[in-house]
C-alpha positions as CSV (number, residue, x, y, z in Angstrom):
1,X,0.0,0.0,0.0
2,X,1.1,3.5,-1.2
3,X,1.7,6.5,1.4
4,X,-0.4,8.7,-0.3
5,X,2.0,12.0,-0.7
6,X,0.2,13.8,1.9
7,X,0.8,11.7,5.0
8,X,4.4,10.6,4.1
9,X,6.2,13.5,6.6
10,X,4.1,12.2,9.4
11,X,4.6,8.8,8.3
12,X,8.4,8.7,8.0
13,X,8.3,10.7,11.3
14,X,6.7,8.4,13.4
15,X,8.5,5.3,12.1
16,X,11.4,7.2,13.0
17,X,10.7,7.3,16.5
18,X,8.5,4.4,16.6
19,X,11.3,2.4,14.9
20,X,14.2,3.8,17.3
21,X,12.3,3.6,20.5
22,X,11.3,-0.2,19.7
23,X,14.5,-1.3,18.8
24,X,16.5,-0.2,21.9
25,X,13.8,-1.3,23.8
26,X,14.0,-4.8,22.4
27,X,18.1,-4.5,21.9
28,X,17.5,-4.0,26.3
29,X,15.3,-7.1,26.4
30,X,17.2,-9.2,24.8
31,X,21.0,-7.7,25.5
32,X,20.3,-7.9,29.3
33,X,23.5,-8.8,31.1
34,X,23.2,-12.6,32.8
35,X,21.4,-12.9,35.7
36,X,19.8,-9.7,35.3
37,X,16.5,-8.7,33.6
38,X,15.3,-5.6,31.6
39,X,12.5,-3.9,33.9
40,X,10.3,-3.0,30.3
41,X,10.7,1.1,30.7
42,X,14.1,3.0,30.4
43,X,12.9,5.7,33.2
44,X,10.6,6.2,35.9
45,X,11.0,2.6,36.7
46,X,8.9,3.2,40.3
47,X,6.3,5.7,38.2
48,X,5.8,3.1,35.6
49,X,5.2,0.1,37.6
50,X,2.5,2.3,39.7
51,X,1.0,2.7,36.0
52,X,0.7,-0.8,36.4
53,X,-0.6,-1.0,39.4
54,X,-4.0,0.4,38.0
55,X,-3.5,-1.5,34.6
56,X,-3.6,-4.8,36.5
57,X,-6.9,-4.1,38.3
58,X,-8.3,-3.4,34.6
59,X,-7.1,-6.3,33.4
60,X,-9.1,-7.8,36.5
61,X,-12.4,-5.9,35.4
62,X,-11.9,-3.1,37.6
63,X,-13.9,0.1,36.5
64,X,-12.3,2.7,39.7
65,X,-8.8,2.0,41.1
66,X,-7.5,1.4,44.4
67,X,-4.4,3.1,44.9
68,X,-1.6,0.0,45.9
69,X,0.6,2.7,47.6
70,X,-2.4,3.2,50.4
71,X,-4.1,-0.1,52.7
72,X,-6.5,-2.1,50.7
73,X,-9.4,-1.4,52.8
74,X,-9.6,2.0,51.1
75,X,-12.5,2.4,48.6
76,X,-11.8,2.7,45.2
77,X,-12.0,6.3,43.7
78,X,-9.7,6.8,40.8
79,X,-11.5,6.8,37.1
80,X,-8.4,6.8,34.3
81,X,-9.2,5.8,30.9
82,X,-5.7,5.1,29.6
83,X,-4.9,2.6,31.8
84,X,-8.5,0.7,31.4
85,X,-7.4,1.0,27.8
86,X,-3.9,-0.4,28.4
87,X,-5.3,-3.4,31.2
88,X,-8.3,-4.1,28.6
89,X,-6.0,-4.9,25.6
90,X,-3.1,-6.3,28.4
91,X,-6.0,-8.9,28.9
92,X,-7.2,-9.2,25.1
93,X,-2.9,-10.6,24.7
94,X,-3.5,-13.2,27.5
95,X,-1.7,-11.1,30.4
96,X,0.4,-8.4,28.5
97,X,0.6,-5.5,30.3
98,X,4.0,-4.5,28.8
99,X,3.4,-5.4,25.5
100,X,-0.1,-3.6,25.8
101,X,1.3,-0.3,26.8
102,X,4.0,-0.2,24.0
103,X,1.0,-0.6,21.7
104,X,-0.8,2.5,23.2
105,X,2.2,4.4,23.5
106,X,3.1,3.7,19.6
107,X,-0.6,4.8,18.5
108,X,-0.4,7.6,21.5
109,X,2.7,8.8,19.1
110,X,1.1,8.5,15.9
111,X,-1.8,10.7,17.1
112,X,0.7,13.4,18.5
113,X,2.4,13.4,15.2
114,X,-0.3,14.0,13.1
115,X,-1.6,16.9,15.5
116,X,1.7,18.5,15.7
117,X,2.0,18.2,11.7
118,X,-1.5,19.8,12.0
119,X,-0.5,22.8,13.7
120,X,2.7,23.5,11.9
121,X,0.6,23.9,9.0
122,X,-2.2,26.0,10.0
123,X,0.6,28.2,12.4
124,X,2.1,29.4,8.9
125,X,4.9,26.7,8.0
126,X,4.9,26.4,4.4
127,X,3.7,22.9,3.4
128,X,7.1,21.9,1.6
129,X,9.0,22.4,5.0
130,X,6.7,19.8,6.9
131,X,9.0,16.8,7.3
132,X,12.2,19.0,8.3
133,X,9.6,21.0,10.6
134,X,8.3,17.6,12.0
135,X,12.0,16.4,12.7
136,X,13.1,19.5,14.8
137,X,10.1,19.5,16.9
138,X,10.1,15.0,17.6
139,X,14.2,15.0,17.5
140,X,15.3,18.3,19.2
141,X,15.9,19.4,22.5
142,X,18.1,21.7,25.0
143,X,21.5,21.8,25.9
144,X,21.3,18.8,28.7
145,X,23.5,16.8,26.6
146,X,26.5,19.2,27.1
147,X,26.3,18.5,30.8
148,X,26.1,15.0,30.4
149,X,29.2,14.7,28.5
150,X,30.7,17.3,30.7
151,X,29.9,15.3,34.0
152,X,28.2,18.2,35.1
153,X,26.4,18.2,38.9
154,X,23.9,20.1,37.4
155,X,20.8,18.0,36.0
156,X,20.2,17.6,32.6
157,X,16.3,18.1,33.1
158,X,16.1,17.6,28.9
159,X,17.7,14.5,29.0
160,X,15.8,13.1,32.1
161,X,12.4,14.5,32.2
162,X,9.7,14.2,29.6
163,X,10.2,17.9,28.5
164,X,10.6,16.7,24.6
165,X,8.4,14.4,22.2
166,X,11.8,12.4,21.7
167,X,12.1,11.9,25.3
168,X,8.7,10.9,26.1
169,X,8.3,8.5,23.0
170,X,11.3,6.4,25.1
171,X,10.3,6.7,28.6
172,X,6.6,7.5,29.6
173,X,4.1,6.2,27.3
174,X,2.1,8.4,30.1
175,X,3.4,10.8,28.9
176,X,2.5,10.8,25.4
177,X,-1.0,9.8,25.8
178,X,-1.4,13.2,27.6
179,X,0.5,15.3,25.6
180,X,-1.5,13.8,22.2
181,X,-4.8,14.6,23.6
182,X,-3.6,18.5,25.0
183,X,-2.6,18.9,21.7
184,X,-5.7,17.8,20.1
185,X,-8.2,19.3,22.2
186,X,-6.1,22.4,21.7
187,X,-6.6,22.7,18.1
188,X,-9.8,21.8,18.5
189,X,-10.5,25.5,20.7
190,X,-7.7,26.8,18.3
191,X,-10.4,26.7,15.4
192,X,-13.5,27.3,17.0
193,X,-14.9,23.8,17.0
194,X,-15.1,24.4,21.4
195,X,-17.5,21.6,21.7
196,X,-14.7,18.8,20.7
197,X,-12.3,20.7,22.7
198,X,-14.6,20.1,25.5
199,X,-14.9,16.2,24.4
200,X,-11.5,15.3,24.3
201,X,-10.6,18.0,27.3
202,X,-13.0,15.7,29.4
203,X,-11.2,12.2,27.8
204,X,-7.8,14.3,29.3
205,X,-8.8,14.7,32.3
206,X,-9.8,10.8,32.7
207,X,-6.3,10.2,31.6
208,X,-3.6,13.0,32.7
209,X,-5.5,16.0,35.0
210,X,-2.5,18.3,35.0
211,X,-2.5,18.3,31.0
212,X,-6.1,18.8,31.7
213,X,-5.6,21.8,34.0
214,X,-3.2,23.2,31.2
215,X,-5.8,22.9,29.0
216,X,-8.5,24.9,30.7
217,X,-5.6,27.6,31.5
218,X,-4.5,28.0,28.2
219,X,-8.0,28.1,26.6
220,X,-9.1,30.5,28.6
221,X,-6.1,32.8,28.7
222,X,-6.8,32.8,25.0
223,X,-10.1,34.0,25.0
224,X,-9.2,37.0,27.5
225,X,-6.2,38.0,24.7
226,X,-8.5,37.4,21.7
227,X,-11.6,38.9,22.4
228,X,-13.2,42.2,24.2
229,X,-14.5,41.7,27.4
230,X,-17.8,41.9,26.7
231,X,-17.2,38.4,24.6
232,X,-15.7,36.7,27.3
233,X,-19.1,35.1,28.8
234,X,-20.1,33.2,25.8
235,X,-16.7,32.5,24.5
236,X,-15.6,31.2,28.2
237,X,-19.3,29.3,28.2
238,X,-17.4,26.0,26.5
239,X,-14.9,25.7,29.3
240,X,-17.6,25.0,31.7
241,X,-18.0,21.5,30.3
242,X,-14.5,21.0,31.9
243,X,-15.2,22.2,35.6
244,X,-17.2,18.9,36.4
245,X,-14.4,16.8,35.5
246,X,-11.5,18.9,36.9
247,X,-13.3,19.1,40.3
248,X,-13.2,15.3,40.2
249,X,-9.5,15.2,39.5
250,X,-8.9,17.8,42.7
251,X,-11.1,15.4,44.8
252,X,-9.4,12.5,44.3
253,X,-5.3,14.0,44.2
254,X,-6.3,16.6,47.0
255,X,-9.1,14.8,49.6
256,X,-10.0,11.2,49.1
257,X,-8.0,9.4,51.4
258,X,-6.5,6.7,48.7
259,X,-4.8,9.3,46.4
260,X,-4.5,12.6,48.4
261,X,-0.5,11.4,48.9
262,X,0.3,12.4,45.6
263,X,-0.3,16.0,46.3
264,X,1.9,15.9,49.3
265,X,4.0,18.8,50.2
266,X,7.5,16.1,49.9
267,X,6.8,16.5,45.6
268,X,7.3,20.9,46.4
269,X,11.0,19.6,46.9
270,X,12.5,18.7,44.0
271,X,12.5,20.8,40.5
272,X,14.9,22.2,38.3
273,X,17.0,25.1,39.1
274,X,16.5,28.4,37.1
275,X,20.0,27.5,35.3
276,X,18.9,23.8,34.8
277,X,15.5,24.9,33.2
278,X,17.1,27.4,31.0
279,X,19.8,24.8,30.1
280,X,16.6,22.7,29.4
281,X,14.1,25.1,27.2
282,X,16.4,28.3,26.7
283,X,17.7,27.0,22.8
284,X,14.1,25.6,22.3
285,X,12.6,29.4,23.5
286,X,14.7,31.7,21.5
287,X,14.0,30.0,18.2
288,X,10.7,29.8,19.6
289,X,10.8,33.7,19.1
290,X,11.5,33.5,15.4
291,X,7.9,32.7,14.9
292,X,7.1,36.5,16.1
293,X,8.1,37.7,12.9
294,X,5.4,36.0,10.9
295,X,2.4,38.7,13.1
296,X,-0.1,37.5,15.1
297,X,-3.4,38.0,12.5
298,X,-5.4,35.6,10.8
299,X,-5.8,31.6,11.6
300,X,-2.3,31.3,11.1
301,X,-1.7,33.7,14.4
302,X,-4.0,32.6,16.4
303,X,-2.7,29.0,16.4
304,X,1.0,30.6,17.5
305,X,-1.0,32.5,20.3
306,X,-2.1,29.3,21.5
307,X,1.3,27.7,21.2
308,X,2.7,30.4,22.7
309,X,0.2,30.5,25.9
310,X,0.9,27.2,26.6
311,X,4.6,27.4,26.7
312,X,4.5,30.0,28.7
313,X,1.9,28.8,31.7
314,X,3.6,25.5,31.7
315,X,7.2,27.4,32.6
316,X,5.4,29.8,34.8
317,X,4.1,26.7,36.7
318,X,7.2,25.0,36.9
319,X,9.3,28.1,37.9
320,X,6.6,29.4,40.0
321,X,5.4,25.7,41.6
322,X,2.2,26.7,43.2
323,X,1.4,23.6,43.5
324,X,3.6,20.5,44.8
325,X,3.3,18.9,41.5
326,X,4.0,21.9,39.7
327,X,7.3,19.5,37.8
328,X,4.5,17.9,36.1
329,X,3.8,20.6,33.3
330,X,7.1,20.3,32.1
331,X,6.2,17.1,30.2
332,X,5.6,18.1,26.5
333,X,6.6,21.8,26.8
334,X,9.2,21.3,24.7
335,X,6.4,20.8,22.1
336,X,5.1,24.4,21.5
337,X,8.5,26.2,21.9
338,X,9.9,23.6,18.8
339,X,6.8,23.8,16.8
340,X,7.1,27.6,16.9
341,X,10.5,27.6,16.3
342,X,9.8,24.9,13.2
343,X,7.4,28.0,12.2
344,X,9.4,30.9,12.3
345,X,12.5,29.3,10.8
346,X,10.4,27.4,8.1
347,X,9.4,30.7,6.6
348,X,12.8,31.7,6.3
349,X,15.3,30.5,3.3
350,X,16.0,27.1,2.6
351,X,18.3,25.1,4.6
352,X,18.2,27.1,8.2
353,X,15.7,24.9,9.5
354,X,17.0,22.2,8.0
355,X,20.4,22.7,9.8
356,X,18.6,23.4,13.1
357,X,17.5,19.7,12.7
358,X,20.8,18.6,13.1
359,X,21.7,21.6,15.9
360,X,18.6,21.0,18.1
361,X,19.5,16.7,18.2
362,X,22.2,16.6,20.4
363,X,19.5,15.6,23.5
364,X,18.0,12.7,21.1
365,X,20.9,11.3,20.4
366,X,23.0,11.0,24.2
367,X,19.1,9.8,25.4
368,X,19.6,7.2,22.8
369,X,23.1,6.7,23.3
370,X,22.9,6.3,27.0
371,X,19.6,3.3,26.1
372,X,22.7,1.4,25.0
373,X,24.3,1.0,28.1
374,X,22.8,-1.2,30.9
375,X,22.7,-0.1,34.4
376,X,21.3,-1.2,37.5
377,X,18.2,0.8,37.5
378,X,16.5,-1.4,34.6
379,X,18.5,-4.0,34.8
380,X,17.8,-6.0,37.9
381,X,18.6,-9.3,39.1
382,X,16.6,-11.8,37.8
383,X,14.8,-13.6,40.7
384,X,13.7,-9.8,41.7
385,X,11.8,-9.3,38.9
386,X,10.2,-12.9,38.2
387,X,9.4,-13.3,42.0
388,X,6.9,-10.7,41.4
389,X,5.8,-12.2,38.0
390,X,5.4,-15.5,40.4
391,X,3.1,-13.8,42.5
392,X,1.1,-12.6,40.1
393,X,0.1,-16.7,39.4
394,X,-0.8,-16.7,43.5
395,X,-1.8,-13.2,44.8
396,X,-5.3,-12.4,45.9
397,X,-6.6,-8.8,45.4
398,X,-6.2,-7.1,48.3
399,X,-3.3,-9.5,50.0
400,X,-0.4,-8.2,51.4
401,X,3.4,-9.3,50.5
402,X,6.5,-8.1,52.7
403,X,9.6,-7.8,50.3
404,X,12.0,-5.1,49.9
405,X,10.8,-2.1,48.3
406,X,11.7,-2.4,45.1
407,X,10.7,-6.1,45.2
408,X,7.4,-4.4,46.0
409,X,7.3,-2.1,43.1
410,X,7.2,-5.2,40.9
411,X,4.5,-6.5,43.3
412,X,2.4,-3.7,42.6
413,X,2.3,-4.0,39.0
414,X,2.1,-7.6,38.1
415,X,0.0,-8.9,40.7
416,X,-2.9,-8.8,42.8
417,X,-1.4,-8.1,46.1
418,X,-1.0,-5.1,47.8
419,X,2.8,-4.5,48.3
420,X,4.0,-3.3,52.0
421,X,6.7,-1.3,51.2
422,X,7.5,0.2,47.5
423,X,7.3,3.6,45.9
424,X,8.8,6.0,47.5
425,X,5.7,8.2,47.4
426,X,4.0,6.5,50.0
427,X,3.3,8.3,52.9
428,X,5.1,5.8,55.2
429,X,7.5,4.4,52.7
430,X,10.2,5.8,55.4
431,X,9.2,4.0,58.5
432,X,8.3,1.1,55.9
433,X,11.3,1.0,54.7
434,X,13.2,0.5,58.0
435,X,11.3,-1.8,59.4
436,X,11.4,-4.2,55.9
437,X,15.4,-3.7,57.4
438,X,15.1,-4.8,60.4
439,X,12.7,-7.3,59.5
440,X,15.6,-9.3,57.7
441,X,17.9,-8.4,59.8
442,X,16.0,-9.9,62.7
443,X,15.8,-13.0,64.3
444,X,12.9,-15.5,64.0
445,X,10.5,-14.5,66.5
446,X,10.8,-11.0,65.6
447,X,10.1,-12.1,62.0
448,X,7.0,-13.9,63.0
449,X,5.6,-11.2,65.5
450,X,6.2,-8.5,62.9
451,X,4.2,-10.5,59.8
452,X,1.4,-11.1,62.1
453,X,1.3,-7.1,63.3
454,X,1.0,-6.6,59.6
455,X,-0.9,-9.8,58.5
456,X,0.9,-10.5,55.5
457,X,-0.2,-13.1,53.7
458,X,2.9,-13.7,51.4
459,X,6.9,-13.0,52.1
460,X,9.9,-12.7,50.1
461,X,12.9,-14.4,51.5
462,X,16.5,-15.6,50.4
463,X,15.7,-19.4,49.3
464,X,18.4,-20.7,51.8
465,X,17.2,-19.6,55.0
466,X,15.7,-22.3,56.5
467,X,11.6,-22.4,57.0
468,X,11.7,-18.8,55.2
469,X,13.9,-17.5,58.5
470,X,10.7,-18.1,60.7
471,X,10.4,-19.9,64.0
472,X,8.7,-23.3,64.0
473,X,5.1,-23.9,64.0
474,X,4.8,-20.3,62.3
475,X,1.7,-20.6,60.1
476,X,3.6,-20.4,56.9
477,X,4.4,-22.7,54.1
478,X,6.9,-22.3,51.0
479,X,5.4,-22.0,47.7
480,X,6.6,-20.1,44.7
481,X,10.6,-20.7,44.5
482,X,12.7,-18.5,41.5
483,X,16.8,-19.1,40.5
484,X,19.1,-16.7,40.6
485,X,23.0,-16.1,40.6
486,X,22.2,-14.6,43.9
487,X,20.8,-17.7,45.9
488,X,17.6,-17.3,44.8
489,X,14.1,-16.4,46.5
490,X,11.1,-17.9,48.0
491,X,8.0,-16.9,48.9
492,X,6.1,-17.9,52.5
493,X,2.7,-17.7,51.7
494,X,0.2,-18.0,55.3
495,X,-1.9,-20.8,55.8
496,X,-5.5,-20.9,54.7
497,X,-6.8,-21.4,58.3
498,X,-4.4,-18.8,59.9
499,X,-5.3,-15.9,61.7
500,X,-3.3,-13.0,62.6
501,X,-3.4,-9.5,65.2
502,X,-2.7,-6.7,63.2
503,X,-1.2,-4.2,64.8
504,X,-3.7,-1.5,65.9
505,X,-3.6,1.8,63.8
């Protein structure tokens, strides 16, 4: 089947990335150094496997999510419609949820391709510059890579956050499913069709509610720059369809008791620096500027106001931080400062934008360089990782397993259980974390009095101590046993008939 001649820049674009992000990530699969195993995601290894977390109640027929990170006994009371999507086709492959989300995350891409390609064209590129235009916006990025090969203490936020499309085809799929549908509902309220802007700003919310909250912002910043005050009313009238929603999303990430956690004050600490954000977006910005030459009339204007708005309240956020998650909006901001500078130096002669293809890829290619190289962050022991996927054969929904944390992140993701200690998000994971210590550290009856105070009902142990490390007659039995150049581990799982005194709250 023919391209037709149309489609081919966004076509050859996405099989770019498409093509590049698959292959390193099967070239980590399958490249894995012995004993070890590749996690499935190149960053946010704890974020990712909390994605997970939710995906696997889908793929159990959940409708609302429990948060794994808070006790069972909470209600459910998170709605997200990626991650149904990702645990509904997980369970169409038989149990998938890897290979599920790599398929969203490729169509996620092909969407945002095809929207960015949209508004290049209708923010005044000229159609013959589209495939150069698409290739600086999907493969450029800041100056992070410079620190990198400096050895810099500063943090190449470029290179390690989801700022750029390049960046967030590799590591989040997350993140692309959110910055697809901003962009979309975007252009939607960029050319007066407000209703689907509404539509798909409602889907957004259901899926990322800070891209959502961008959304709202920059739609309605717009209308107070475009339009007289005595227009604002009815031309603000369209965002109300988002309020419902957004209130949801504050309910659950600021009061319901399973989720509030991830609005705690410890996410207010960390950020970039002003230096490490203008290392980030400062190159990306001040091409951005180029676009001002073009005016601000017409269509073509009012989709680089737009661009422009968002760029600008997604930095002002993020410097700002009114909010503890305010490093959220940097994911995809790299998007409108690129696509305007793909605009601006697109209308000038031939070969300048061309050439800043080439100047602008120097954070895609040390991301992709540095995929090449294992580490111990993605690639874990072995029996770590398939002790987890073991569980997943034995685990009850709502159990609870005691195994270090990052044992428990895997937990969390491929199985039922509930993991006692793992992200670091939770609200105890301190306190959890030393007492998983001193749990191993401990002798026998300690170990038995401290799984009964927090009646778990499966345990992680090395596969040499003897009886799991417990005293005898302790109501566990060994079950699920996994090699590895470490010794191995085995899992304790209580006895049916058992009892146990948790401790009281």
């Amino acid at each position: 089947m023919r391209v037709r001649e149309g489609a081919r820049p966004v076509v050859l674009t996405w099989l770019l990335l498409a093509g590049l992000s698959s292959a390193l990530l099967l070239r980590a699969t399958f490249s894995s150094p012995p004993g070890t195993v590749f996690v499935g995601t190149f960053y946010y290894v704890d974020d990712f496997y909390n994605y997970l977390s939710y995906v696997q109640q889908a793929e159990e027929g959940a409708l609302v999510f429990r948060n794994k990170l808070a006790p069972p006994t909470l209600p459910p009371a998170l709605v997200n419609v990626e991650w149904l999507l990702v645990g509904w086709l997980a369970a169409l492959l038989g149990g998938a949820p890897l290979i599920a989300y790599r398929l969203v995350g490729l169509a996620a891409l092909a969407v945002l391709v095809h929207q960015v390609d949209r508004w290049l064209v209708r923010g005044g590129l000229p159609p013959p510059r589209r495939l150069p235009g698409l290739l600086l916006v999907f493969t450029g990025g800041g100056l992070g890579w410079v620190l990198v090969a400096l050895k810099s203490g500063l943090r190449p936020y470029d290179v390690v956050a989801g700022v750029y499309p390049f960046v967030e085809a590799l590591a989040n799929p997350h993140f692309v499913v959110g910055t697809a549908l901003l962009v979309a509902a975007l252009g939607a309220f960029a050319t007066d069709r407000p209703g689907l802007g509404a539509v798909l700003g409602n889907i957004l919310a259901l899926a990322r509610p800070y891209d959502a909250a961008l959304l709202a912002g920059v739609a309605a910043l717009a209308v107070l720059v475009r339009w007289p005050p005595t227009r604002w009313p009815r031309r603000l009238l369209p965002l109300a369809a988002l309020v419902p929603v957004l209130l949801y999303d504050a309910w659950v990430f600021l009061w319901s008791p399973g989720f509030r956690i991830f609005s705690a004050p410890v996410y207010s600490t960390s950020g970039p620096s002003l230096l490490e954000l203008a290392l980030a977006v400062g190159p990306a910005a001040l091409i951005a500027l180029t676009a001002a030459r073009a005016g601000a009339g017409g269509p073509e204007g009012r989709h680089r106001l737009y661009l422009a708005l968002w760029a600008t309240l997604a930095l002002l956020t993020v410097v700002l931080r009114p909010v503890s998650f305010s490093l959220q909006f940097l994911a995809g901001v790299g998007v409108p400062l690129l696509a305007l500078g793909a605009i601006g130096l697109g209308r000038l002669r031939r070969g300048i934008l061309e050439a800043a293809v080439v100047v602008f890829a120097g954070t895609a290619a040390t991301v992709a360089a540095l995929q090449l190289q294992p580490n111990s962050y993605r690639n874990v022991p072995a029996e770590r990782w398939r002790v987890a996927a073991a569980l997943g054969e034995v685990c009850r929904t709502g159990e609870i397993v005691v195994a270090p944390s990052d044992i428990g992140l895997y937990v969390g993701g491929l199985s039922s259980c509930w993991p006692w200690a793992s992200h670091s998000a939770s609200p105890e994971h301190a306190s959890r974390e030393a007492a998983t210590g001193r749990f191993y550290s401990g002798t026998p009856p300690e170990r038995s009095r401290f799984l009964d105070e927090v009646c778990a009902t499966h345990v992680v142990v090395p596969r040499a101590w003897p009886a799991g490390g417990l005293p005898p007659g302790a109501p566990y039995r060994r079950g699920v046993e996994v090699d590895g150049p470490g010794g191995g581990l085995a899992v304790y799982s209580r006895e049916p008939q058992a009892s146990c005194r948790p401790a009281s709250p």
